[in-house]
C-alpha positions in Angstrom: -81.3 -141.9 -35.8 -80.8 -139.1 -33.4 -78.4 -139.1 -30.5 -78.8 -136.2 -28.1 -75.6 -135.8 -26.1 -76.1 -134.2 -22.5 -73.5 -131.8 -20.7 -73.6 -131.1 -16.8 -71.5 -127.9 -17.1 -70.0 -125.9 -13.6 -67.3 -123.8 -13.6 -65.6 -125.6 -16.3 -64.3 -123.4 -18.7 -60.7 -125.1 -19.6 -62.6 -128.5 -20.8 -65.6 -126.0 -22.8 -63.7 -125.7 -25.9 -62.0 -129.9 -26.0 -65.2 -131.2 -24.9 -68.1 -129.2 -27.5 -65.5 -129.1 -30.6 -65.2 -132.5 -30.0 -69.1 -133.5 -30.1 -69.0 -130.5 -33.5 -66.4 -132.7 -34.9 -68.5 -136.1 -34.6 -69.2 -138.3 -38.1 -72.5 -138.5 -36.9 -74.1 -135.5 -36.1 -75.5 -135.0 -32.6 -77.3 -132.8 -30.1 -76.0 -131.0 -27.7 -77.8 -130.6 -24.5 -76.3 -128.6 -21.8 -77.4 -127.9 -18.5 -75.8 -125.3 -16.3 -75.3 -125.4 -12.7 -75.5 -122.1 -11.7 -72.1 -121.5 -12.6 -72.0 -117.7 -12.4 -68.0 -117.4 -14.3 -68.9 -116.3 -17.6 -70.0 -120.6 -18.6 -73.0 -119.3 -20.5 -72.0 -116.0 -22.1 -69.3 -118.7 -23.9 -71.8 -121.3 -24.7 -73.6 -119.1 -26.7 -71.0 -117.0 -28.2 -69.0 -120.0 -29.4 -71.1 -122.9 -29.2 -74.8 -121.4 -30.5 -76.2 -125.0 -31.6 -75.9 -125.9 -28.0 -79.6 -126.2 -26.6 -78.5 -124.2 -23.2 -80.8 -125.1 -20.0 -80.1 -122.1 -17.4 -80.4 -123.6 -13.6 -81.0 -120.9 -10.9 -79.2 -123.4 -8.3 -76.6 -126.3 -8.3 -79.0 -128.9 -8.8 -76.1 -131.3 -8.6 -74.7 -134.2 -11.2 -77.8 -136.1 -11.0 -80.5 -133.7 -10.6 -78.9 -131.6 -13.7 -78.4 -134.7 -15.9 -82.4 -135.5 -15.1 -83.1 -132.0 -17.1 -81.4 -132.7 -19.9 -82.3 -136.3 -20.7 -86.1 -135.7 -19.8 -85.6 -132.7 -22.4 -83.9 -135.3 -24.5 -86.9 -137.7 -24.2 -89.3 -135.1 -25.5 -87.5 -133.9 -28.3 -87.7 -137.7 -29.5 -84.0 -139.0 -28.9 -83.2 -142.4 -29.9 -79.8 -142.6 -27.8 -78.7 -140.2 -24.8 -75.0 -140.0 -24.3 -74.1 -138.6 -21.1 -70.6 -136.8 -21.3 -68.8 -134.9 -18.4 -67.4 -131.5 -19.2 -63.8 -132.2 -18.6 -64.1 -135.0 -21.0 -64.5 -135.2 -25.0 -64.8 -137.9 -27.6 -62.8 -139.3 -31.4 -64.7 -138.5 -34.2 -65.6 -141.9 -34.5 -67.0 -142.6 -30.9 -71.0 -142.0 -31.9 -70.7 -143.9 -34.8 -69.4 -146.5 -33.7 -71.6 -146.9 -30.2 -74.8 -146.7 -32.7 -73.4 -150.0 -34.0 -72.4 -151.9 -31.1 -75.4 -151.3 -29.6 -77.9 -152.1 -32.2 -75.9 -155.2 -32.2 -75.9 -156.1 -28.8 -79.4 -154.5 -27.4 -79.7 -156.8 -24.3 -76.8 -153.4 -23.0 -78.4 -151.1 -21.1 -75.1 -148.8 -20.6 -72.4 -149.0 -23.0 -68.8 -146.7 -22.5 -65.7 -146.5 -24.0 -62.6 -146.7 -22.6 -61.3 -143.7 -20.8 -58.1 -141.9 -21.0 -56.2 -139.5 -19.2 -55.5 -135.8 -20.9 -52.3 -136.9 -22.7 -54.1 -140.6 -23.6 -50.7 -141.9 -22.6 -53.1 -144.3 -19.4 -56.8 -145.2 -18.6 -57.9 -143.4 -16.3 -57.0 -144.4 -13.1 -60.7 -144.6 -11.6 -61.8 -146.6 -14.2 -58.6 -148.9 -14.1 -58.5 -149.7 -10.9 -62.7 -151.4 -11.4 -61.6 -153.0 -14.5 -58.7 -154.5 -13.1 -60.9 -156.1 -10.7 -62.4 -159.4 -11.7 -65.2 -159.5 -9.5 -66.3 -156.6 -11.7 -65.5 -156.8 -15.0 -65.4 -160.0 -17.7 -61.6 -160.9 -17.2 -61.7 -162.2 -20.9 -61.6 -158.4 -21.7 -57.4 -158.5 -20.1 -56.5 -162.1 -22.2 -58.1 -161.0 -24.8 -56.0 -157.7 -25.1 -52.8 -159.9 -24.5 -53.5 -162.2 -27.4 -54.8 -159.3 -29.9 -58.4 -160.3 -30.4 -60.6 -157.9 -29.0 -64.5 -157.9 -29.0 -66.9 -155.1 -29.5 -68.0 -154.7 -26.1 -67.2 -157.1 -22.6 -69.9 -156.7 -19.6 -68.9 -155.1 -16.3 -71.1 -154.5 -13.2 -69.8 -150.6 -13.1 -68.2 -147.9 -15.0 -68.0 -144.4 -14.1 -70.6 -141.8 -15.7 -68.3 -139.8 -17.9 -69.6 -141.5 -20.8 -72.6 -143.5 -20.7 -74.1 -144.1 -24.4 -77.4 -145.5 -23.4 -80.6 -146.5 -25.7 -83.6 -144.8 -25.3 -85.1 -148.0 -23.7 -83.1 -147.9 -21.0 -83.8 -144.3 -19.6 -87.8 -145.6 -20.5 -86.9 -148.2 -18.1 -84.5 -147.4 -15.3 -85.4 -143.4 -15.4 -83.0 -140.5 -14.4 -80.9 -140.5 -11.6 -82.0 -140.7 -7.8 -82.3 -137.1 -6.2 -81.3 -138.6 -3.1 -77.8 -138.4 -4.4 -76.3 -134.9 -5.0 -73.2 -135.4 -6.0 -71.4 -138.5 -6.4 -72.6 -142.1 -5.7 -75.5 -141.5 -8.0 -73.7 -143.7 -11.0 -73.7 -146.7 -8.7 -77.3 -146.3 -7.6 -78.3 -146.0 -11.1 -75.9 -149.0 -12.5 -77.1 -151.2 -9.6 -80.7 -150.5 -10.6 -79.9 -151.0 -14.5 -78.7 -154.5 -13.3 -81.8 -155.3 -11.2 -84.1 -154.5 -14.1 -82.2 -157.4 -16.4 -79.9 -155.3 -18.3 -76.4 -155.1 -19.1 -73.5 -152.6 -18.4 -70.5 -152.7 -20.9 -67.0 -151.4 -21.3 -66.2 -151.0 -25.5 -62.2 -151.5 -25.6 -61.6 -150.4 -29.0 -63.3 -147.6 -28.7 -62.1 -143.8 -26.7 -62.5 -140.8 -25.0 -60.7 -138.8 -22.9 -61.3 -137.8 -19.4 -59.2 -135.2 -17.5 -60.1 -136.3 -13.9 -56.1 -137.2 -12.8 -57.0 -134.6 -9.7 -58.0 -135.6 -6.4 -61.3 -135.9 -5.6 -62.8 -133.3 -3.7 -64.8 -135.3 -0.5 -64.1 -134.8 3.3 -64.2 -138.2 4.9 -67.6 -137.5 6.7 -69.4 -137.0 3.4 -67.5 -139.7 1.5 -68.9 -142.0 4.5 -72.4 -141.0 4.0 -72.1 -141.2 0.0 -71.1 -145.0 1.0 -74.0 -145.5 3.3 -76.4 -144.2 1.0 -74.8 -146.6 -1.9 -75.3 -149.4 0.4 -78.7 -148.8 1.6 -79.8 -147.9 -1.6 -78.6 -150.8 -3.8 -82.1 -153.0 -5.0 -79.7 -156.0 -5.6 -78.0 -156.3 -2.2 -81.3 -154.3 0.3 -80.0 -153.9 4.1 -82.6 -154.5 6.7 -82.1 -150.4 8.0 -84.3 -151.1 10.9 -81.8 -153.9 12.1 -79.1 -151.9 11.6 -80.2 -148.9 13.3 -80.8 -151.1 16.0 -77.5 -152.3 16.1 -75.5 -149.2 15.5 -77.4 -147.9 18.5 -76.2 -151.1 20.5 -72.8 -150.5 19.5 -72.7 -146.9 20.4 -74.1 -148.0 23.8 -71.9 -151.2 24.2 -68.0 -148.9 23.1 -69.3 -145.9 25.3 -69.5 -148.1 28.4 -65.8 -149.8 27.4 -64.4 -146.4 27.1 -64.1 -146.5 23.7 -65.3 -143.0 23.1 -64.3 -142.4 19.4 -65.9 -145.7 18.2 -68.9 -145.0 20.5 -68.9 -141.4 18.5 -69.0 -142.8 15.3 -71.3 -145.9 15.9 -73.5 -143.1 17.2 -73.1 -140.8 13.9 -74.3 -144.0 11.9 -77.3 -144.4 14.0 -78.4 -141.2 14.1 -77.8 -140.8 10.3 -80.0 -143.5 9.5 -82.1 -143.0 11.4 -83.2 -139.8 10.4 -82.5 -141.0 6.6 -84.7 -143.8 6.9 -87.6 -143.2 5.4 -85.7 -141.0 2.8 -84.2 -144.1 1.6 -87.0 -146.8 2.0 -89.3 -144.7 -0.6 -86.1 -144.5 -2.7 -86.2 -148.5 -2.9 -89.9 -148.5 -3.8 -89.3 -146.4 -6.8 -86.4 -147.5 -7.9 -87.8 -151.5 -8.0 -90.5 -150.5 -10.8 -89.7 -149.8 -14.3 -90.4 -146.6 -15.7 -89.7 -142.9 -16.0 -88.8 -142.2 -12.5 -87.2 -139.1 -11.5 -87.3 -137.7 -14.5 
């Protein structure tokens, strides 16, 4: 049984040691796969003075979260993995955590993506991304919260997302769904690939008893322009829930039109933005849906 463990690294260097101890430390042994973003700090001269197991990858530009993570697992893939765990640098795992995913998951193989629990640095809260999906019904079984009142927790409860940090997935899945969409550099790309998981008939699930921890308590780092076009692209990229673009660049164009004419020159400004956006996104995004509806290696 060989798990093969894969690390987007960039400019991380006060999560190297937590995170790579922490896979050195697991009952089950693993392989670690690391792919480097260009980080030009001194991330590789450590990696291989302190962490030498580490199969180092070497990109010559930030290929983003995605486009990194696609290196590693088709590396993964080749070298024969049976299970690819995808683990952010500022995040490590229990000694226990591998083990104990191998089990859940031979025993419940209709899950595509399984993850633990996440916890801030001082494991004193989840994590407050993840908390505030969980908490939402719509998303997540809500036998998981009565369940944890009355003391009886399962293995493993479905959900329709959880955050990349720490996907444990089966070798079957990536043979299915494939890497990660390139038309997502950096965030976004984990609901893309969830929402195509889903369409291909399997299941995402959250493993209570089980825990890592995941130093992301910072703000994240998006300007509202860019977080609106991750959010477009999430939209017009979902398989489940397809958007007629052609309608809708049609219609942004008629509301640009329609709030210019009232006056309404901020509104007309954005509706504009929108229109022009997709516009020149369309096709971008149309071919992105083609792939991503047929099973198989894509991307990778």
């Amino acid at each position: 049984m060989t798990i093969s463990v894969v690390v987007v690294t960039y400019k991380g260097s006060q999560w190297y040691e937590r995170c790579f101890t922490s896979l050195r430390k697991s009952n089950v042994p693993v392989t670690t796969v690391v792919v480097d973003n260009a980080s030009k700090d001194g991330t590789i001269e450590y990696i291989r003075e302190h962490f030498p197991e580490i199969h180092l990858i070497e990109s010559e530009k930030n290929l983003g979260f995605g486009g990194a993570n696609n290196i590693g697992i088709r590396y993964a893939l080749d070298q024969g993995c049976d299970y690819c765990f995808l683990l952010n640098q500022d995040a490590w795992i229990e000694p226990d955590t591998m083990a104990e995913l191998i089990r859940i998951s031979q025993a419940h193989p209709e899950y595509g993506i399984l993850s633990p629990i996440h916890l801030n640095k001082e494991k004193t809260n989840v994590e407050k991304w993840l908390l505030q999906r969980l908490d939402d019904f719509r998303t997540t079984n809500s036998s998981l919260f009565d369940d944890l009142y009355f003391g009886r927790l399962k293995d493993v409860y479905r959900t329709k997302y959880v955050n990349a940090a720490a996907w444990f997935m089966p070798r079957k899945t990536l043979e299915t769904i494939g890497g990660f969409d390139p038309i997502f550099f950096h965030y976004g790309e984990d609901d893309n690939y969830i929402n195509r998981v889903l369409y291909h008939g399997l299941k995402i699930g959250i493993c209570p008893r089980l825990q890592i921890v995941h130093d992301n308590d910072r703000p994240r780092p998006l300007y509202d322009s860019r977080e609106h076009e991750v959010l477009m692209l999430i939209k017009y990229t979902n398989v489940i829930a397809r958007q007629d673009i052609q309608r809708d660049i049609r219609w942004h164009r008629m509301k640009a039109v329609k709030s210019f004419i009232r006056g309404r020159r901020s509104a007309a400004n954005q509706y504009y933005a929108d229109f022009k956006w997709l516009k020149d996104h369309r096709n971008e995004i149309i071919n992105s849906l083609e792939v991503n509806r047929k099973k198989g290696k894509n991307w990778l």
